[in-house]
Backbone as XML, in Angstrom:
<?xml version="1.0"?>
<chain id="A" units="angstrom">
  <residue number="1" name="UNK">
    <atom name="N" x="-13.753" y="7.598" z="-7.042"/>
    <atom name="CA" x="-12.578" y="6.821" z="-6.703"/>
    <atom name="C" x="-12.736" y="6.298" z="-5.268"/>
  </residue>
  <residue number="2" name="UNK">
    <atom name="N" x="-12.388" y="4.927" z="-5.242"/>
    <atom name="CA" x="-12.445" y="4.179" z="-4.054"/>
    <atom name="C" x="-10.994" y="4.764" z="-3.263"/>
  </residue>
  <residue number="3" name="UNK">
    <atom name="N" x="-11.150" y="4.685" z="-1.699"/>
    <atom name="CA" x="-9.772" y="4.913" z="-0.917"/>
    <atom name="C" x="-10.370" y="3.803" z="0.075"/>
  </residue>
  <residue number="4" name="UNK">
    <atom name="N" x="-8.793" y="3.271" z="0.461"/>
    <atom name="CA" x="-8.596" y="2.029" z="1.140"/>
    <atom name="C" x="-7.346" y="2.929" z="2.084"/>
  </residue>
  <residue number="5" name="UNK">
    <atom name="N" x="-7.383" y="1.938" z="3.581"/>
    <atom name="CA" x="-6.465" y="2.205" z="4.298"/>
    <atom name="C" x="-6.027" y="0.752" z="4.616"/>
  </residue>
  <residue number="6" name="UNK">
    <atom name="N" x="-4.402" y="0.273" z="4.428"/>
    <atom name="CA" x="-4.043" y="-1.190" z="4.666"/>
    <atom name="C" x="-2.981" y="-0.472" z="5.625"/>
  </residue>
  <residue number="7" name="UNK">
    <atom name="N" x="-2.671" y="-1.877" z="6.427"/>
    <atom name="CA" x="-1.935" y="-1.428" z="7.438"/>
    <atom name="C" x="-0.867" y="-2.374" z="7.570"/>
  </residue>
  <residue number="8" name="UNK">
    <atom name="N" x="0.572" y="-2.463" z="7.389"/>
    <atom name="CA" x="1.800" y="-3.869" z="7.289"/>
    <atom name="C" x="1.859" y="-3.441" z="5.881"/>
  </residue>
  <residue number="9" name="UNK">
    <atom name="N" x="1.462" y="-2.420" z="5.200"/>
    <atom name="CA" x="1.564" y="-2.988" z="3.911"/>
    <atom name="C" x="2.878" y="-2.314" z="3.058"/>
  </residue>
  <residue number="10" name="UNK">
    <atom name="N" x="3.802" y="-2.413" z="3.815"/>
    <atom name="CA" x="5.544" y="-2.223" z="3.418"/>
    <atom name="C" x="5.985" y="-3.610" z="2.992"/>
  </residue>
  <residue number="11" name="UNK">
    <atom name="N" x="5.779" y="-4.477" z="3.477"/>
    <atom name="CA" x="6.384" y="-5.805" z="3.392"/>
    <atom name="C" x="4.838" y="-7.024" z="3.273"/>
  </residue>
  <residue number="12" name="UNK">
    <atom name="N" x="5.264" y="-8.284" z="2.557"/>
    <atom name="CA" x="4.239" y="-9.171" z="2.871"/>
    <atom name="C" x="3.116" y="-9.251" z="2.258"/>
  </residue>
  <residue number="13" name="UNK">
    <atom name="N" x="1.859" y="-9.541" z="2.583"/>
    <atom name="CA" x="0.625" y="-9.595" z="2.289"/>
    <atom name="C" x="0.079" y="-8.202" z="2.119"/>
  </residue>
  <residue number="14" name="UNK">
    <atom name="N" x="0.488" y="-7.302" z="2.827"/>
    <atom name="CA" x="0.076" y="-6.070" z="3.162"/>
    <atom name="C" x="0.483" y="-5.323" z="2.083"/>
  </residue>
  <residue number="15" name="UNK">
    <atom name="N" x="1.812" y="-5.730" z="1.233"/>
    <atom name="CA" x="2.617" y="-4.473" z="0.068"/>
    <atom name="C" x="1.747" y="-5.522" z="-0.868"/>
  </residue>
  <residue number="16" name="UNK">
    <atom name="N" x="1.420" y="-6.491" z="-1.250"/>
    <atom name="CA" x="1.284" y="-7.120" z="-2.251"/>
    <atom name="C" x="-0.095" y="-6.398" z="-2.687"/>
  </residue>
  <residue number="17" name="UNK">
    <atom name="N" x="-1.387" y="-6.775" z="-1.465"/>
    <atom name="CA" x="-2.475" y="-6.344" z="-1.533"/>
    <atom name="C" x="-2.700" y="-4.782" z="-1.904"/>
  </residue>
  <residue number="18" name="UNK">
    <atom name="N" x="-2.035" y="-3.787" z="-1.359"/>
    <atom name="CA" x="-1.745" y="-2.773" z="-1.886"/>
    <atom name="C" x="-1.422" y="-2.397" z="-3.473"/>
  </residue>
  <residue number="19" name="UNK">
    <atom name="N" x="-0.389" y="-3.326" z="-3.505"/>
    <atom name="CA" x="-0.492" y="-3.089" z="-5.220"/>
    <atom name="C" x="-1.283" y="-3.497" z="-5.602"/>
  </residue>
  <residue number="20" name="UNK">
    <atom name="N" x="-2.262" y="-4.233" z="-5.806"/>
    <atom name="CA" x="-3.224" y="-4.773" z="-6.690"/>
    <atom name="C" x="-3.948" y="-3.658" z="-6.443"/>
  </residue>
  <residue number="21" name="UNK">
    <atom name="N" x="-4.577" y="-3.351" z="-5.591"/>
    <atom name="CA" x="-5.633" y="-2.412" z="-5.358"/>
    <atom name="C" x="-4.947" y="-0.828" z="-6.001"/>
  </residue>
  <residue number="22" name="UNK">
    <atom name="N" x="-3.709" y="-0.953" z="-6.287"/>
    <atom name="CA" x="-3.637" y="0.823" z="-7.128"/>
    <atom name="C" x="-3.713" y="0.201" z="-8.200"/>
  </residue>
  <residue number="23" name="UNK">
    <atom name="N" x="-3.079" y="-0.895" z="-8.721"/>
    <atom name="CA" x="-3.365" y="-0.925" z="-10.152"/>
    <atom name="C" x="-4.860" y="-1.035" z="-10.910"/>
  </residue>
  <residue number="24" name="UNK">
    <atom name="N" x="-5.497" y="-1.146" z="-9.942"/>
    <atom name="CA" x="-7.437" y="-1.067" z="-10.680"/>
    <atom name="C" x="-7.713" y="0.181" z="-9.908"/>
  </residue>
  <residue number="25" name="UNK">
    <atom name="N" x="-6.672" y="1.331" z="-9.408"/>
    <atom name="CA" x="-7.528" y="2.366" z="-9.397"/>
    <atom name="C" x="-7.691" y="3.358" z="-8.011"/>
  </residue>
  <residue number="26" name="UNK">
    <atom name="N" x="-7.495" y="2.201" z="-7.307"/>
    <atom name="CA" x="-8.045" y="2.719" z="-5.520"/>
    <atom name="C" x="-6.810" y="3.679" z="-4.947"/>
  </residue>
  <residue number="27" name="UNK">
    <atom name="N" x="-7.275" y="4.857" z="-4.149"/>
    <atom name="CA" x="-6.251" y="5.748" z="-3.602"/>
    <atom name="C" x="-5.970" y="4.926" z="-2.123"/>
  </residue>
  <residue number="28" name="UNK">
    <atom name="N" x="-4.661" y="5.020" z="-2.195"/>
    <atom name="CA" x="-4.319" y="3.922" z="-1.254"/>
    <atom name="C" x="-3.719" y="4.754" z="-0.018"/>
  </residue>
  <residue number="29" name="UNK">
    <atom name="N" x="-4.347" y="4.229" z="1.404"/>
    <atom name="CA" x="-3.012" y="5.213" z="2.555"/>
    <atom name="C" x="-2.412" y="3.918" z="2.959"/>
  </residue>
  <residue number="30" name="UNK">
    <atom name="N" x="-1.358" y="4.050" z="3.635"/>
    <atom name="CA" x="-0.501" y="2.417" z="4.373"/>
    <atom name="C" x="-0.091" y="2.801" z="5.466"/>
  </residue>
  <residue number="31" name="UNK">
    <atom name="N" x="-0.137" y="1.973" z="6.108"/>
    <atom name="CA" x="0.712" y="2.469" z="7.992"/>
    <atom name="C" x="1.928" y="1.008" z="8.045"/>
  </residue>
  <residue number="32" name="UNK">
    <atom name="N" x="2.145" y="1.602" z="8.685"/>
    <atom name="CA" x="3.534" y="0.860" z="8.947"/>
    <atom name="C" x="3.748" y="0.854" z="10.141"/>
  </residue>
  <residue number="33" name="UNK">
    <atom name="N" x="4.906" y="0.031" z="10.685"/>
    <atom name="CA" x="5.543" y="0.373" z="12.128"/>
    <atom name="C" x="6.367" y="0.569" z="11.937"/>
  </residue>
  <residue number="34" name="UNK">
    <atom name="N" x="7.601" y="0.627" z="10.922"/>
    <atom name="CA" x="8.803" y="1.155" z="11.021"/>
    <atom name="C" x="8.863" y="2.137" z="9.666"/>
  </residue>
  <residue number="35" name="UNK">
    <atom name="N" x="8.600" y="3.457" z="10.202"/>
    <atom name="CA" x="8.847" y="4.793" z="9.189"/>
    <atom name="C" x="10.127" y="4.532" z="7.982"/>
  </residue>
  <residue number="36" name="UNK">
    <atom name="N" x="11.257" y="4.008" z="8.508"/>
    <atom name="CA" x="12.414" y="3.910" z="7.603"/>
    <atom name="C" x="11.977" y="3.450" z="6.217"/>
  </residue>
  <residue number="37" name="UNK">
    <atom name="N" x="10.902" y="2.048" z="6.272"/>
    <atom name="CA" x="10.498" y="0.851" z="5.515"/>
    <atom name="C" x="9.294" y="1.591" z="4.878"/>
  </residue>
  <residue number="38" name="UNK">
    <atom name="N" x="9.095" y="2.479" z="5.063"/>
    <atom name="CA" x="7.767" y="3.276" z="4.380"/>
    <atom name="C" x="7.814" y="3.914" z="3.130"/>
  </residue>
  <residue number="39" name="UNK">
    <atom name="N" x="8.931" y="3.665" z="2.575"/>
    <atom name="CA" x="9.338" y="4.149" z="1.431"/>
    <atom name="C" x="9.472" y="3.323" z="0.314"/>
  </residue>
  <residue number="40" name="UNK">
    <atom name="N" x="9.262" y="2.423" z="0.908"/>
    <atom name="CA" x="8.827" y="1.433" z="-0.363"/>
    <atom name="C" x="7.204" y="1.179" z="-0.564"/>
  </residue>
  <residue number="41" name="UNK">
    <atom name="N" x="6.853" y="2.210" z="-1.295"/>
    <atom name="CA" x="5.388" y="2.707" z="-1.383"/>
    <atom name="C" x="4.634" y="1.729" z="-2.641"/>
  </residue>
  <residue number="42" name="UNK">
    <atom name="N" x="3.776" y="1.153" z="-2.680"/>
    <atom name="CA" x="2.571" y="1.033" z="-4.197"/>
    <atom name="C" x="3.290" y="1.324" z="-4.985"/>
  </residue>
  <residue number="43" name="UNK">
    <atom name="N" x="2.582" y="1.982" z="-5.918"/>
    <atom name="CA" x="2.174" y="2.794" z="-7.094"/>
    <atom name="C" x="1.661" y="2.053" z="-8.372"/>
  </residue>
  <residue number="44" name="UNK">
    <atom name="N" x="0.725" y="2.742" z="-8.670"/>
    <atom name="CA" x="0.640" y="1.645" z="-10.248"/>
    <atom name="C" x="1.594" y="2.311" z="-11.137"/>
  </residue>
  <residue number="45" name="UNK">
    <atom name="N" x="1.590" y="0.954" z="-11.936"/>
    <atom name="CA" x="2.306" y="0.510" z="-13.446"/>
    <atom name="C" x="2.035" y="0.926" z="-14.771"/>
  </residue>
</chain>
């Protein structure tokens, strides 16, 4: 299993790209700058 680290990826280009990449598979980490907004996580479908 592939792991990726994206970073913005709560909102934008950054959540979008994230999902694609769990749905074929990849263990995903994300950073953020605002902890609150971090909860809107990936996940595949």
């Amino acid at each position: 299993m592939k792991t990726v680290f994206i970073t913005g990826a709560n909102k934008g280009i950054g959540f979008e790209t994230a999902k694609q990449q769990a749905e074929v598979g990849y263990s995903i980490y994300i950073g953020s700058r605002d902890a609150q907004k971090e909860d809107r996580k990936p996940s595949r479908r």
